[in-house]
N, C-alpha and C positions, 0 to 999 in steps of 0.2 A: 595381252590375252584377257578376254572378258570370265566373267565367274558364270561357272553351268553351272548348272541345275544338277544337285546331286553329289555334287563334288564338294569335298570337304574345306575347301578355300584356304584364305591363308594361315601363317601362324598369328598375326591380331600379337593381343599384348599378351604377357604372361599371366597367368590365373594371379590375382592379388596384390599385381601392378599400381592401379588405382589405388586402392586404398594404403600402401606402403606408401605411396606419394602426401596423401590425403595426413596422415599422420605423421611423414614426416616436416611437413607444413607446418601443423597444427603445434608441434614441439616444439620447434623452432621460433614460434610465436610466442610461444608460453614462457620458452629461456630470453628473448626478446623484452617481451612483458614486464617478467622479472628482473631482470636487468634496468631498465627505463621506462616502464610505465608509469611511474610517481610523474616523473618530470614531467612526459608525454600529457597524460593528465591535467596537469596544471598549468600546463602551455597549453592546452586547449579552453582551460578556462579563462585563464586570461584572455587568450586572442584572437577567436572562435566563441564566447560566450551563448551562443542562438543554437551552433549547433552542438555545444556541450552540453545542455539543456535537451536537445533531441535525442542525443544518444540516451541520457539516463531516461529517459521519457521511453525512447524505443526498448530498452532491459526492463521495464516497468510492465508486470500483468495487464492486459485489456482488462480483465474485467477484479474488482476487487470486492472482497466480500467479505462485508464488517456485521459481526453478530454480535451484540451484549446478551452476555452467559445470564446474567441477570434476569432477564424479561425474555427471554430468546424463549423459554423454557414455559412460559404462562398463555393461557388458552385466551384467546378476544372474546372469552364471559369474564374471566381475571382481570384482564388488562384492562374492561371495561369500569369493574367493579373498584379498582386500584385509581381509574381515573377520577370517578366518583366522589371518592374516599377526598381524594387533592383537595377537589373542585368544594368539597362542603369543609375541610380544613382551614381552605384559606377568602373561604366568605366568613368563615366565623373567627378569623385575624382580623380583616380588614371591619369588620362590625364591631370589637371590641373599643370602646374609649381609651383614650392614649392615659398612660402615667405622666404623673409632672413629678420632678425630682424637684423637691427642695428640703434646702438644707441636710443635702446630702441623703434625704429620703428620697425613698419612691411614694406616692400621695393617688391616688384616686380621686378624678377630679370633684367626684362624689360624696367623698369623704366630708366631715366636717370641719372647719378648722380651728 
């Protein structure tokens, strides 16, 4: 007998069917899991290595998002002004004449001796 138009068709599954399945899967996994995923796990790394590697790859966020609290916080006239600051720091490191240590001093090569 085909389905009219109008007619309230058959009974189908029970309301909530689906998803009592769906959970009782998903539980069943977890007591599973619990049970021998250590092992499961480490058998995969061992002898599988490429796609134990994809799995933690595929649990991994697409996208990740690394802020330093530090600088995160500073406007680019700061962080300009910050770069500056470096930039004329370590010209005037690299321009200073070196120390010689002797006898256990430090000597400026300018010094007298």
């Amino acid at each position: 007998m085909r389905f009219q138009p109008g007619s309230p068709g058959g009974p189908g599954r029970p309301r909530g069917a689906k998803n009592l399945l769906a959970w009782a899967f998903i539980e069943a996994l977890r007591e599973d899991f619990e049970a021998h995923g250590m092992e499961a796990i480490k058998i995969a790394r061992i002898e599988d290595p490429c796609r134990y590697v994809a799995i933690i790859a595929s649990l991994m966020p697409k996208e990740l998002a690394v802020e330093h609290t530090r600088f995160g916080e500073l406007s680019d006239e700061e962080l300009d002004a910050l770069l500056e600051h470096v930039k004329q720091f370590k010209a005037k490191l690299i321009d200073q004449p070196k120390l010689e240590i002797a006898n256990g001093r430090e000597r400026h090569p300018t010094d007298a001796h």
